[in-house]
mmCIF file as Biopython writes it, N, C-alpha, C and O atoms, coordinates in Angstrom:
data_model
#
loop_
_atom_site.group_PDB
_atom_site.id
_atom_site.type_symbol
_atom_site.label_atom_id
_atom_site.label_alt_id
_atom_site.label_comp_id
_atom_site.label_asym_id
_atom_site.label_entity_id
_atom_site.label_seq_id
_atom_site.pdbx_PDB_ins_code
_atom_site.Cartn_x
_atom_site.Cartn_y
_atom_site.Cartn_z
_atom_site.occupancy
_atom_site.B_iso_or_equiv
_atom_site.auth_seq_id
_atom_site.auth_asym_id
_atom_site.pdbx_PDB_model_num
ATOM 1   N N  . UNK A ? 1  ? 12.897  11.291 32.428  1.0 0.0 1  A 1 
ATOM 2   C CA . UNK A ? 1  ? 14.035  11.834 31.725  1.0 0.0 1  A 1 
ATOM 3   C C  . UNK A ? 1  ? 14.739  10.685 30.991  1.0 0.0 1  A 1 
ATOM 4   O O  . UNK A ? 1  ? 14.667  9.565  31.497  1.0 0.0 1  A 1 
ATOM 5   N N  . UNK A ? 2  ? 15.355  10.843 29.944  1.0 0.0 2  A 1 
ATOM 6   C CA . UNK A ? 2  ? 15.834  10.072 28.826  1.0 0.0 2  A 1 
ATOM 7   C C  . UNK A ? 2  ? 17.734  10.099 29.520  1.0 0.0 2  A 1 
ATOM 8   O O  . UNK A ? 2  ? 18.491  10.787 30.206  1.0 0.0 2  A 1 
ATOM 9   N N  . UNK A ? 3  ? 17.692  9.040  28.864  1.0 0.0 3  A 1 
ATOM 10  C CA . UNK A ? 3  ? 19.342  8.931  29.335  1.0 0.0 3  A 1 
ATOM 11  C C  . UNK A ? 3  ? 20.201  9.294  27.487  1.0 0.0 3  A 1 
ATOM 12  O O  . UNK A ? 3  ? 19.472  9.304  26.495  1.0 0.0 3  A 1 
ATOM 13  N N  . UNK A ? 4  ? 21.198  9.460  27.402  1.0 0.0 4  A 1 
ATOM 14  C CA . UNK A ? 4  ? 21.884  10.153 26.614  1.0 0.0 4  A 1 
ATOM 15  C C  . UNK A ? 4  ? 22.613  9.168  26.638  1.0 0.0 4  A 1 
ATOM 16  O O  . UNK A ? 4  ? 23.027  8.702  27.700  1.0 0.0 4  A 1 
ATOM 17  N N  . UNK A ? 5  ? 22.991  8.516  25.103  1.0 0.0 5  A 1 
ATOM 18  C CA . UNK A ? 5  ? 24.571  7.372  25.112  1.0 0.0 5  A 1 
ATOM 19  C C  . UNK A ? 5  ? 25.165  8.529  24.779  1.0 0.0 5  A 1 
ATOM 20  O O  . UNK A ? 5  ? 24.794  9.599  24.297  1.0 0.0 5  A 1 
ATOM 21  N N  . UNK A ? 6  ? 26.878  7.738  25.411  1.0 0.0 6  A 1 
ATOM 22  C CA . UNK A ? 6  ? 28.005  8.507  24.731  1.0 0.0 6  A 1 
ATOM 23  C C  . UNK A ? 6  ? 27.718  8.532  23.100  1.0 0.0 6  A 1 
ATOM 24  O O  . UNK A ? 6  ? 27.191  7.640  22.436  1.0 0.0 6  A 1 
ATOM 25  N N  . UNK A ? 7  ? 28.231  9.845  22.634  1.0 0.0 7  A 1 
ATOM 26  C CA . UNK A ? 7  ? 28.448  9.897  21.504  1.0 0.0 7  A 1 
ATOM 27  C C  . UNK A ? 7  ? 29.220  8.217  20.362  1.0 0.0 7  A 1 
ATOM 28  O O  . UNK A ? 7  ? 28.757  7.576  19.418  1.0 0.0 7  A 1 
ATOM 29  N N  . UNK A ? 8  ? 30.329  8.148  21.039  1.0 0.0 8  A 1 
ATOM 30  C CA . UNK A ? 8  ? 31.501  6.876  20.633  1.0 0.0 8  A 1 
ATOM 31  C C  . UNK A ? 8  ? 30.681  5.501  21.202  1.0 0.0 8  A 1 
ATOM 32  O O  . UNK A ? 8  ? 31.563  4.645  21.259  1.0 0.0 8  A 1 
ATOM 33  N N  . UNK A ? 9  ? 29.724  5.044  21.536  1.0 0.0 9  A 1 
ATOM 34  C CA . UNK A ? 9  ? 29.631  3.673  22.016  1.0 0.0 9  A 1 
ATOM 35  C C  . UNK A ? 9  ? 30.196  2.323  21.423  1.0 0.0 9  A 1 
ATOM 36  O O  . UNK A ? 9  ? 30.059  1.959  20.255  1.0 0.0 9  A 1 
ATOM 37  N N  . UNK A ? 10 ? 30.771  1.728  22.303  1.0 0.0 10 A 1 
ATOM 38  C CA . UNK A ? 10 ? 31.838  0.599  21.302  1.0 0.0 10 A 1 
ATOM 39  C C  . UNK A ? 10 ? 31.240  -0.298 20.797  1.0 0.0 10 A 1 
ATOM 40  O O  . UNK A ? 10 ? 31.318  -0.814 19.682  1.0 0.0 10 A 1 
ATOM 41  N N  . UNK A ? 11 ? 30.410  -0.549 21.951  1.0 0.0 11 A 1 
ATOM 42  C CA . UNK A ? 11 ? 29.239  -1.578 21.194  1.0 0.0 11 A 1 
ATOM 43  C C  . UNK A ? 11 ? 28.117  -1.676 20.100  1.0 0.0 11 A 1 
ATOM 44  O O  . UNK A ? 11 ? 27.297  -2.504 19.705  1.0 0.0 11 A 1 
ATOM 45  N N  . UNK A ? 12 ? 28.630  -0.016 19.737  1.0 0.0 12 A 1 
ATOM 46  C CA . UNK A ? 12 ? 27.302  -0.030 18.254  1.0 0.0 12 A 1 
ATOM 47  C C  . UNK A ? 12 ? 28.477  0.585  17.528  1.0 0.0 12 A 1 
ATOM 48  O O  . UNK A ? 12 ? 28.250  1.646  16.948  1.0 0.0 12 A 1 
ATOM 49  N N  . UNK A ? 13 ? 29.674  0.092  17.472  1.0 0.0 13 A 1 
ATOM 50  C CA . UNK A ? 13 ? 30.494  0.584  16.502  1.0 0.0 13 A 1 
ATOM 51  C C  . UNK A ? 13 ? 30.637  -0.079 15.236  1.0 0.0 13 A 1 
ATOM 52  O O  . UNK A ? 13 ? 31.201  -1.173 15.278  1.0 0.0 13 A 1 
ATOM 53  N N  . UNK A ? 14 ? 30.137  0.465  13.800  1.0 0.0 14 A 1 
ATOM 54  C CA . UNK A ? 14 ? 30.324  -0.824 12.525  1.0 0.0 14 A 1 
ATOM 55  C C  . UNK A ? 14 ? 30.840  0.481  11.809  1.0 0.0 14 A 1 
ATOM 56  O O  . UNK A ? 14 ? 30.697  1.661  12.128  1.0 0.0 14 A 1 
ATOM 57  N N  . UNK A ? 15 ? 31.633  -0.237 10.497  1.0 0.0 15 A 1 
ATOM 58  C CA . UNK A ? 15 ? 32.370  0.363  9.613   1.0 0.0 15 A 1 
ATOM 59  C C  . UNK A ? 15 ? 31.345  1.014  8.815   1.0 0.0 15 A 1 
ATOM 60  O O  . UNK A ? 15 ? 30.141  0.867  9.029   1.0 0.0 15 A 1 
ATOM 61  N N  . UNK A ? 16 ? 31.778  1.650  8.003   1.0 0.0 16 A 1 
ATOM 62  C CA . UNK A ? 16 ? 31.271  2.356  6.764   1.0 0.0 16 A 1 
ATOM 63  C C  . UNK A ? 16 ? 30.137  1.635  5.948   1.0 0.0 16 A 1 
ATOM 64  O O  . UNK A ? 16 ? 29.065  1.948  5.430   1.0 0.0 16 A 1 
ATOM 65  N N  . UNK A ? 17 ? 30.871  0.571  6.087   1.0 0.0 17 A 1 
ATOM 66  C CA . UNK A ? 17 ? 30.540  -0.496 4.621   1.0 0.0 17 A 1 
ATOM 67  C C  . UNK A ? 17 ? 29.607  -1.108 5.379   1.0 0.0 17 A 1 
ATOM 68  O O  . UNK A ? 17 ? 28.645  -1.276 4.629   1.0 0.0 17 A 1 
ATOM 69  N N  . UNK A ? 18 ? 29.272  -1.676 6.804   1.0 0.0 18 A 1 
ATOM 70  C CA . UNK A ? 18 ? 28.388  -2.381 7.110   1.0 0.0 18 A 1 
ATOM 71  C C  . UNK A ? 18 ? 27.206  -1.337 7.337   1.0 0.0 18 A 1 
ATOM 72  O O  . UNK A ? 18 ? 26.089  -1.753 7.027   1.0 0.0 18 A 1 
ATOM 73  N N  . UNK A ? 19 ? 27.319  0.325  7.976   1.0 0.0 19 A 1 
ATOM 74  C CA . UNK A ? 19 ? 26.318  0.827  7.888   1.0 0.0 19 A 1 
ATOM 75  C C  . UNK A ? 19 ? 25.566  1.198  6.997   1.0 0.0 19 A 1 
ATOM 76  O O  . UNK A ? 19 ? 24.423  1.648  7.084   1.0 0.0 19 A 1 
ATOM 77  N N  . UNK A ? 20 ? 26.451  0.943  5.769   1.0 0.0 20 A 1 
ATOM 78  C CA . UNK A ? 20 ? 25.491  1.232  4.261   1.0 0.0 20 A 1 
ATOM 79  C C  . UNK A ? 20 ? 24.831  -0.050 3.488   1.0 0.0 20 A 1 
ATOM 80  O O  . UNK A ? 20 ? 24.012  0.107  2.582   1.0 0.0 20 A 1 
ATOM 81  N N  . UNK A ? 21 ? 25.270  -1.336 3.937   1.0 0.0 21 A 1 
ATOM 82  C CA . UNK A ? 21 ? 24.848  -2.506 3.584   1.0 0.0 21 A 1 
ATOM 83  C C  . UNK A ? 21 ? 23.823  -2.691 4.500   1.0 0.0 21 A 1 
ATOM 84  O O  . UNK A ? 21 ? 22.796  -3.151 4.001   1.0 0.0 21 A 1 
ATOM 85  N N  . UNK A ? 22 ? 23.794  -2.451 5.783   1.0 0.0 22 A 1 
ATOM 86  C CA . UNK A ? 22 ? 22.066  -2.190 6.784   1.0 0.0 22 A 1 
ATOM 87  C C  . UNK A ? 22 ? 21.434  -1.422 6.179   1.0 0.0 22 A 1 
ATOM 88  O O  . UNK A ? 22 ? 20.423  -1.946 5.714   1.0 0.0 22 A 1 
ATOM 89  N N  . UNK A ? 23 ? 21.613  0.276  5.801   1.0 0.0 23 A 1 
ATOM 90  C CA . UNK A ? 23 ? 21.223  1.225  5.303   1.0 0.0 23 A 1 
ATOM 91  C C  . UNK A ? 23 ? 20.209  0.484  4.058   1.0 0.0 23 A 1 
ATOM 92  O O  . UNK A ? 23 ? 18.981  0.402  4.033   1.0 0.0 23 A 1 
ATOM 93  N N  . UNK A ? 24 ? 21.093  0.057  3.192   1.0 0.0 24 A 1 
ATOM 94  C CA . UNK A ? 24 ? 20.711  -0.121 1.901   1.0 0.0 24 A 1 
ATOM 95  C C  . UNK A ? 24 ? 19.193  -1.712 2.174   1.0 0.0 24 A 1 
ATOM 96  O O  . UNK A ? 24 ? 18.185  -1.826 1.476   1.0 0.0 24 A 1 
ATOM 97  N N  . UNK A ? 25 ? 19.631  -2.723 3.468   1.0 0.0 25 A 1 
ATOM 98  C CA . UNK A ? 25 ? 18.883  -3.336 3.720   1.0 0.0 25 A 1 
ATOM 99  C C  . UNK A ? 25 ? 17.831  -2.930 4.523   1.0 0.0 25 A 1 
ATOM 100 O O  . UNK A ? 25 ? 17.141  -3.791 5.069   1.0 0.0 25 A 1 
ATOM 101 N N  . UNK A ? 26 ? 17.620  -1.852 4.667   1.0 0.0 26 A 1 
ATOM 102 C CA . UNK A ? 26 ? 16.418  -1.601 5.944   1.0 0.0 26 A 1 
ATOM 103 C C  . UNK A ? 26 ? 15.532  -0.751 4.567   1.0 0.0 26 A 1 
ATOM 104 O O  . UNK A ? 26 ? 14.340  -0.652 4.858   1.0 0.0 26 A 1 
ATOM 105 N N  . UNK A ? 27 ? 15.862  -0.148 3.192   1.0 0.0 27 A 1 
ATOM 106 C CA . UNK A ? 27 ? 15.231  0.620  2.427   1.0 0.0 27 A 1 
ATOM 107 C C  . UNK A ? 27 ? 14.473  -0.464 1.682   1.0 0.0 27 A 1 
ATOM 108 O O  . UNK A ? 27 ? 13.269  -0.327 1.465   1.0 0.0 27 A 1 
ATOM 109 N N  . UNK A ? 28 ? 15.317  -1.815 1.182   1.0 0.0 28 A 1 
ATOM 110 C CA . UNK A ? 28 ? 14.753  -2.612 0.707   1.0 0.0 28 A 1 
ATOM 111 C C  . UNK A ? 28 ? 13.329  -3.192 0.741   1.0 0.0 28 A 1 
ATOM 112 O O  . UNK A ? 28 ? 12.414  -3.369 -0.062  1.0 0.0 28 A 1 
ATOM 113 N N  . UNK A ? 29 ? 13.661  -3.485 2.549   1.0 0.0 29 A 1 
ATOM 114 C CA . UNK A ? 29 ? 12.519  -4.361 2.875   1.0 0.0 29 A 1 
ATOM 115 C C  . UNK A ? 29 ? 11.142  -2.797 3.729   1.0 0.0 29 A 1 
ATOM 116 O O  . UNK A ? 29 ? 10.217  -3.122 4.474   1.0 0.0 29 A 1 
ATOM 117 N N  . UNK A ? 30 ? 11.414  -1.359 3.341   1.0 0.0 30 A 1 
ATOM 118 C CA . UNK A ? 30 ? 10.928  -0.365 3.701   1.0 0.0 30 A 1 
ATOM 119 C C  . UNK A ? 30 ? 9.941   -0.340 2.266   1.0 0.0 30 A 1 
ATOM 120 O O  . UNK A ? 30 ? 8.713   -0.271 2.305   1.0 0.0 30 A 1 
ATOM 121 N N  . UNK A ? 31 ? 10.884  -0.421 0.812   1.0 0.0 31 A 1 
ATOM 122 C CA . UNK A ? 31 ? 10.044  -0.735 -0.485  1.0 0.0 31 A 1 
ATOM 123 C C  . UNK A ? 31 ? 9.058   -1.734 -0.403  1.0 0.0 31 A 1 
ATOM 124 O O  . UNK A ? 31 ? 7.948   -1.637 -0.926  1.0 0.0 31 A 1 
ATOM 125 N N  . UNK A ? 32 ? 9.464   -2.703 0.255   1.0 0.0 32 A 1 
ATOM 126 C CA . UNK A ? 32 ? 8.807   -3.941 -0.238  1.0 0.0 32 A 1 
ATOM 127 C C  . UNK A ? 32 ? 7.879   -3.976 0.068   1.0 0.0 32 A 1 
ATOM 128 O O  . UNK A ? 32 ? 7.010   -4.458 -0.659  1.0 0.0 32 A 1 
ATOM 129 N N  . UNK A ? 33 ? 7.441   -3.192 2.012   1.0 0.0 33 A 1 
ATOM 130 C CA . UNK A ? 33 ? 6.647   -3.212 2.864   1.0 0.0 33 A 1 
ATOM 131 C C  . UNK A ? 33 ? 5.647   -1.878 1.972   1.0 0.0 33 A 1 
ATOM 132 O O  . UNK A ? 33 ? 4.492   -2.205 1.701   1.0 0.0 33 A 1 
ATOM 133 N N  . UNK A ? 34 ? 5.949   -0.939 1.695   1.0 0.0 34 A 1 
ATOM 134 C CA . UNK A ? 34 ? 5.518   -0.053 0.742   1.0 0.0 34 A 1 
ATOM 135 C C  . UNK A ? 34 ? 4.172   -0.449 -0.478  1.0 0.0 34 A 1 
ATOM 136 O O  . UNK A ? 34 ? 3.011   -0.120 -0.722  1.0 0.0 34 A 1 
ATOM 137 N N  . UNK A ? 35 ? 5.392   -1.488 -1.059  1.0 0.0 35 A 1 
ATOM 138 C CA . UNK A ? 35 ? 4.444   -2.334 -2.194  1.0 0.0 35 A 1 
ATOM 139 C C  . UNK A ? 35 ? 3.624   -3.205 -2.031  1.0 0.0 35 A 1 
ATOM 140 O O  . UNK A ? 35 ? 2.782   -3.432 -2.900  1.0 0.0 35 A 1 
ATOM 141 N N  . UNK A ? 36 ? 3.692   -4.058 -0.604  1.0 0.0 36 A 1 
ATOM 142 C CA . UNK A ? 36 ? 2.514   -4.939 -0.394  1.0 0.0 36 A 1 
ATOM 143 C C  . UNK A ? 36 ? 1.451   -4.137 0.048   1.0 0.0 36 A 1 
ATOM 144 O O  . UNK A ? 36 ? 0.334   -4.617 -0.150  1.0 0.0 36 A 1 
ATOM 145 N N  . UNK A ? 37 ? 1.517   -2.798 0.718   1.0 0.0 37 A 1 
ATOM 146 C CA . UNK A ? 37 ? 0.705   -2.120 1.278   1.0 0.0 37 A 1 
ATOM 147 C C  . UNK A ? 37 ? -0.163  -1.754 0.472   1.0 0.0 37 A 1 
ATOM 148 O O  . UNK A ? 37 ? -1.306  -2.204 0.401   1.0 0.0 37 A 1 
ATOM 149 N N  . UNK A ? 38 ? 0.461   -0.654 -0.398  1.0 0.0 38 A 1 
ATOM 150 C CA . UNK A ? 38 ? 0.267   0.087  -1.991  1.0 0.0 38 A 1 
ATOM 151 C C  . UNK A ? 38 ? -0.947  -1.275 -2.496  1.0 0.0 38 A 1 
ATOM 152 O O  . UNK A ? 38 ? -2.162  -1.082 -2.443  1.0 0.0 38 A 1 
ATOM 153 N N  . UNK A ? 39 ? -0.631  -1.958 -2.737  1.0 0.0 39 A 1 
ATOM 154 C CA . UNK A ? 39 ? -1.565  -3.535 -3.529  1.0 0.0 39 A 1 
ATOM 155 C C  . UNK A ? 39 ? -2.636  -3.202 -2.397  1.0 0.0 39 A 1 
ATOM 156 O O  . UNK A ? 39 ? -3.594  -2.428 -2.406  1.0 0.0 39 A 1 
ATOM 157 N N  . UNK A ? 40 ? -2.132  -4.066 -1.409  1.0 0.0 40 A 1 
ATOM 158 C CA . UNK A ? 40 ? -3.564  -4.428 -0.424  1.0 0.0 40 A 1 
ATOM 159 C C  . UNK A ? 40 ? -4.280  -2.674 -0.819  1.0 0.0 40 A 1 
ATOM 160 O O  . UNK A ? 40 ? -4.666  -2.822 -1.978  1.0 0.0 40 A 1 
ATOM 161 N N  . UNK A ? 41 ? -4.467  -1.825 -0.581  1.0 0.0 41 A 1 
ATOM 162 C CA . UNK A ? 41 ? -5.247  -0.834 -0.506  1.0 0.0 41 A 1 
ATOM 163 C C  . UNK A ? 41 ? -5.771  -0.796 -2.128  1.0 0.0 41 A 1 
ATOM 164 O O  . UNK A ? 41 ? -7.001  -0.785 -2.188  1.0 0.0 41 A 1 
ATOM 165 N N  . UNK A ? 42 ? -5.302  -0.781 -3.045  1.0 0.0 42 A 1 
ATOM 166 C CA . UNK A ? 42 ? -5.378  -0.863 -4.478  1.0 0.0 42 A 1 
ATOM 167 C C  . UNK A ? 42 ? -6.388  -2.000 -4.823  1.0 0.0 42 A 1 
ATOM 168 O O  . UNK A ? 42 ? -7.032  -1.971 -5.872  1.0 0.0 42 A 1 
ATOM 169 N N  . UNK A ? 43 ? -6.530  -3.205 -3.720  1.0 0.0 43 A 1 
ATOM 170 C CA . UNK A ? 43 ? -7.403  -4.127 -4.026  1.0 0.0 43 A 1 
ATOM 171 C C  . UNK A ? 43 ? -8.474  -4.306 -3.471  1.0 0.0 43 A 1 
ATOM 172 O O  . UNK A ? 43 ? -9.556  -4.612 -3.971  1.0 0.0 43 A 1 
ATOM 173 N N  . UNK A ? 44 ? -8.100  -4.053 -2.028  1.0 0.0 44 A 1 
ATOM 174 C CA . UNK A ? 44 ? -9.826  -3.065 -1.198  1.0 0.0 44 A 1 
ATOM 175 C C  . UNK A ? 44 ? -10.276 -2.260 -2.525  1.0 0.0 44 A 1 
ATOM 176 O O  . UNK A ? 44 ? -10.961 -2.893 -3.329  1.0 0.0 44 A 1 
ATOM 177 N N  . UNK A ? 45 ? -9.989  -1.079 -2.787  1.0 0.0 45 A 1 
ATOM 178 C CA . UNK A ? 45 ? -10.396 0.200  -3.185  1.0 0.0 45 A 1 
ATOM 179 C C  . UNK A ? 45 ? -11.096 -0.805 -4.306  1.0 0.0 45 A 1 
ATOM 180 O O  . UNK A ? 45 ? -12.323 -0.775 -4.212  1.0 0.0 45 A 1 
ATOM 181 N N  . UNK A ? 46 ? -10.636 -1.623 -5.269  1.0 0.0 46 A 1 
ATOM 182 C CA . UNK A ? 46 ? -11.346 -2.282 -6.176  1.0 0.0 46 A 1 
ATOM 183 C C  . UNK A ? 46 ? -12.900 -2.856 -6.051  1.0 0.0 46 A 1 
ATOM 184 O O  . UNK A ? 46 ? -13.919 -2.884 -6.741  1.0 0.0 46 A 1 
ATOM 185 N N  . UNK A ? 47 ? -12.297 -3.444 -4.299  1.0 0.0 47 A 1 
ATOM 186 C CA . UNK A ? 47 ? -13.499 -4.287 -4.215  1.0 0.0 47 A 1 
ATOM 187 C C  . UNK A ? 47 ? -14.715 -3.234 -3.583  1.0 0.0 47 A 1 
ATOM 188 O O  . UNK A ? 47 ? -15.839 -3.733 -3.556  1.0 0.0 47 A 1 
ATOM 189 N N  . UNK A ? 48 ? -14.589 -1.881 -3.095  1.0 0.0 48 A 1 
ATOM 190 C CA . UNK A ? 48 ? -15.323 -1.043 -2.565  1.0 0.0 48 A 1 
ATOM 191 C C  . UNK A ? 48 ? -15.961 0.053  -3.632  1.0 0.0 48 A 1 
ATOM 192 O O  . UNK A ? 48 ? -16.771 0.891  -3.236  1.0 0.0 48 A 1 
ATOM 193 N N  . UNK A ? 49 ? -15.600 -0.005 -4.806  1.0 0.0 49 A 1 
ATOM 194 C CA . UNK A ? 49 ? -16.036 0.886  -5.427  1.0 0.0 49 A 1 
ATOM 195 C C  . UNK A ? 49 ? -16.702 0.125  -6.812  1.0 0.0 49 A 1 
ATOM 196 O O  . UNK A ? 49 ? -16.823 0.836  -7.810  1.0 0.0 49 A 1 
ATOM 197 N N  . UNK A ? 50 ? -17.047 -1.011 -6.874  1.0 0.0 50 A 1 
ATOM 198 C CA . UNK A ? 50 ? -17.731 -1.512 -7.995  1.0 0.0 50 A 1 
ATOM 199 C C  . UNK A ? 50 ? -19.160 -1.744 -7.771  1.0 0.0 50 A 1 
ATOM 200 O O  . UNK A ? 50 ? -19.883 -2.269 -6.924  1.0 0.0 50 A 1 
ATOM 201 N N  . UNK A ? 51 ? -19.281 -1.017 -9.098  1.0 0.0 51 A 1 
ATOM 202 C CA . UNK A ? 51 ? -20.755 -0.465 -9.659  1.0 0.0 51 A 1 
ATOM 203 C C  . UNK A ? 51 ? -21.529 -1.960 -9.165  1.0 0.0 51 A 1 
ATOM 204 O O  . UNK A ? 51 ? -21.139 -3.098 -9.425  1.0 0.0 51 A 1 
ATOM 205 N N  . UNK A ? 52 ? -22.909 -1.501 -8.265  1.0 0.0 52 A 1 
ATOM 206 C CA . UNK A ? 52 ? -24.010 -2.118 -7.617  1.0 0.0 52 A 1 
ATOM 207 C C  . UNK A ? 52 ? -24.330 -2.958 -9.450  1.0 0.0 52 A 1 
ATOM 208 O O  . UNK A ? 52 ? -24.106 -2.269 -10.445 1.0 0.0 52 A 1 
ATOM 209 N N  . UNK A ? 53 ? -24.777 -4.239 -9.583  1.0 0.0 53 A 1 
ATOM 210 C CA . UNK A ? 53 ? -25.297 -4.423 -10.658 1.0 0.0 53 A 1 
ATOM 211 C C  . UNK A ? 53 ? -26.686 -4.674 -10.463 1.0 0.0 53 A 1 
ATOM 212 O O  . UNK A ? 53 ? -27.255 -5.321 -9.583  1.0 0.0 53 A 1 
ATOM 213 N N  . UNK A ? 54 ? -27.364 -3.710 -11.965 1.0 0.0 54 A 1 
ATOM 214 C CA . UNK A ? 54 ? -28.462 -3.452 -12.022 1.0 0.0 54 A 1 
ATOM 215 C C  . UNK A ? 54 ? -29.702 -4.183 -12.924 1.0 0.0 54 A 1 
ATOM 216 O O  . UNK A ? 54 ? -29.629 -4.964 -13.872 1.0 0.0 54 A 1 
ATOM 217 N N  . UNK A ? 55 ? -30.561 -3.753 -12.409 1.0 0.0 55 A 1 
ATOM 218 C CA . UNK A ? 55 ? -31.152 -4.896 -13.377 1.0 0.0 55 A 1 
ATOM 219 C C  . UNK A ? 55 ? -31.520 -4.332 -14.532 1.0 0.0 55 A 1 
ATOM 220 O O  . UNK A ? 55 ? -32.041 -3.221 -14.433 1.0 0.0 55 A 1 
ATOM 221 N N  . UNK A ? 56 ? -31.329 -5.019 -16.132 1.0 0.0 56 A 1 
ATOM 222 C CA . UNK A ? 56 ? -31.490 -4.059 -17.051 1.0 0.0 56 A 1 
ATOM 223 C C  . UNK A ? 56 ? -33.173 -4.229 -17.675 1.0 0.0 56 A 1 
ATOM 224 O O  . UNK A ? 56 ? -33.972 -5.162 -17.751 1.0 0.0 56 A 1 
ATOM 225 N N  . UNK A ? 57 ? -33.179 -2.422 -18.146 1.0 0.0 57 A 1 
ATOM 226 C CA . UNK A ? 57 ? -34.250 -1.748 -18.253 1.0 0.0 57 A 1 
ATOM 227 C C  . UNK A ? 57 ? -35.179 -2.155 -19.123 1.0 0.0 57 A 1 
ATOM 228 O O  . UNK A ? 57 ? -34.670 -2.531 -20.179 1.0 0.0 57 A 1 
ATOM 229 N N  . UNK A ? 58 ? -36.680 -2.245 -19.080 1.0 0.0 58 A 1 
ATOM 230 C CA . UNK A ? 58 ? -37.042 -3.089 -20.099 1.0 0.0 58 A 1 
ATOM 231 C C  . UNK A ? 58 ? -37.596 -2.344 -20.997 1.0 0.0 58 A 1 
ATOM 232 O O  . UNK A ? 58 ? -38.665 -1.777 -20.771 1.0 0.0 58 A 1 
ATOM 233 N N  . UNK A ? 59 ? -36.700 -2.193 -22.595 1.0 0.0 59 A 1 
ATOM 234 C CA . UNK A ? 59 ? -37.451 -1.186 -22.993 1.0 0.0 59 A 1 
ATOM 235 C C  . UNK A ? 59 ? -38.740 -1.583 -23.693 1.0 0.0 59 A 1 
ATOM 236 O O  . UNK A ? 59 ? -39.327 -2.612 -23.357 1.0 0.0 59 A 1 
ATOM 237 N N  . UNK A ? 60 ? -39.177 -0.823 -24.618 1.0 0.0 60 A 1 
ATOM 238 C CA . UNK A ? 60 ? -40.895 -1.069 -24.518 1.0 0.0 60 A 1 
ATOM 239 C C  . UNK A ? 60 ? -40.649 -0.721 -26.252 1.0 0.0 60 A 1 
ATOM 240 O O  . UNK A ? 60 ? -39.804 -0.054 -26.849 1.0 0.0 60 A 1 
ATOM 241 N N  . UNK A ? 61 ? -41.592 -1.365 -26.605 1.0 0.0 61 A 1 
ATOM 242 C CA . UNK A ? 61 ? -41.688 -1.161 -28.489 1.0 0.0 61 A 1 
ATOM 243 C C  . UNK A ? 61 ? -42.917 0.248  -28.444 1.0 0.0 61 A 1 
ATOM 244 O O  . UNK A ? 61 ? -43.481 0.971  -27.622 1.0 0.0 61 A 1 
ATOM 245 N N  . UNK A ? 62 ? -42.836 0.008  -29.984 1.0 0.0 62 A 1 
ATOM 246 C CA . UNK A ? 62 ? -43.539 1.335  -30.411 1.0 0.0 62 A 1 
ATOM 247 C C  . UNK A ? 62 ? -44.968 0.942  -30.080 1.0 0.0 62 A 1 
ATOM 248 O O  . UNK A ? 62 ? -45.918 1.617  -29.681 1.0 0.0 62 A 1 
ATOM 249 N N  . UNK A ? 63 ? -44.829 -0.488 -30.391 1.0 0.0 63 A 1 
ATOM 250 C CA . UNK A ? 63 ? -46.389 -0.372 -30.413 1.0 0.0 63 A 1 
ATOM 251 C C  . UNK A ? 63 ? -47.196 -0.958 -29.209 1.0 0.0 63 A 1 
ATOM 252 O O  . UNK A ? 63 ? -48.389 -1.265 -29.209 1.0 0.0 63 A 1 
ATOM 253 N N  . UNK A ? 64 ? -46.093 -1.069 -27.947 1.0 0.0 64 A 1 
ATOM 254 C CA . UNK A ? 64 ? -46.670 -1.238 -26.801 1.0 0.0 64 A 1 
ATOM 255 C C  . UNK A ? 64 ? -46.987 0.556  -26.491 1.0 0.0 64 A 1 
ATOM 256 O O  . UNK A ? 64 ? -48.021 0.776  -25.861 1.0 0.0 64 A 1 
ATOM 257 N N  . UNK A ? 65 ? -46.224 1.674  -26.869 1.0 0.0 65 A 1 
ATOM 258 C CA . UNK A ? 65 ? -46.056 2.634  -26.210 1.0 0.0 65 A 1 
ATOM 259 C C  . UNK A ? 65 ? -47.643 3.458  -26.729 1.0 0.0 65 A 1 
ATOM 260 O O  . UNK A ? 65 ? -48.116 4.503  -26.283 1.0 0.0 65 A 1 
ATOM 261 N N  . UNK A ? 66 ? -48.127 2.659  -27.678 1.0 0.0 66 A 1 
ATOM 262 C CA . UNK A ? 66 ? -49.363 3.541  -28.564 1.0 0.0 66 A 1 
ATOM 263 C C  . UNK A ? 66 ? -50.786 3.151  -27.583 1.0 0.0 66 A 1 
ATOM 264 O O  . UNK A ? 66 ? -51.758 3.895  -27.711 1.0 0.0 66 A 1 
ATOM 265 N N  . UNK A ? 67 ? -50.859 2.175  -26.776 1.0 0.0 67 A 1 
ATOM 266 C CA . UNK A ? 67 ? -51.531 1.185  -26.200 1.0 0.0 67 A 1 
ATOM 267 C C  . UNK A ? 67 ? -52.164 2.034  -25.163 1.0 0.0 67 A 1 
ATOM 268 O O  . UNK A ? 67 ? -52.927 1.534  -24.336 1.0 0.0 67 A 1 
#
């Protein structure tokens, strides 16, 4: 079973202004963590999906093809 804080706890009491300056700092570094992620997968996916290189085809003249 979970314990329940009082609603009022004094010790996690901050003003307005500091819970929106955390607020606003926990979204920041929530973007940021977002965007390094977003990349790293964006740069796998690069390195996982490029075309096998092939060896090119040898084409043949007319007058090998008459032969």
């Amino acid at each position: 079973m979970t314990r329940k804080r009082p609603a009022k706890s004094p010790e996690y009491a901050v003003s307005d202004e500091a819970a929106a300056y955390i607020a606003d700092a926990l979204m920041e570094l929530a973007l940021q963590f977002e965007a390094t992620h977003f990349a790293q997968i964006r740069r796998h996916a690069k390195t996982q999906h490029r075309p096998a290189a092939t060896p090119p085809v040898r084409q043949t003249s007319r007058c090998e093809r008459r032969k």
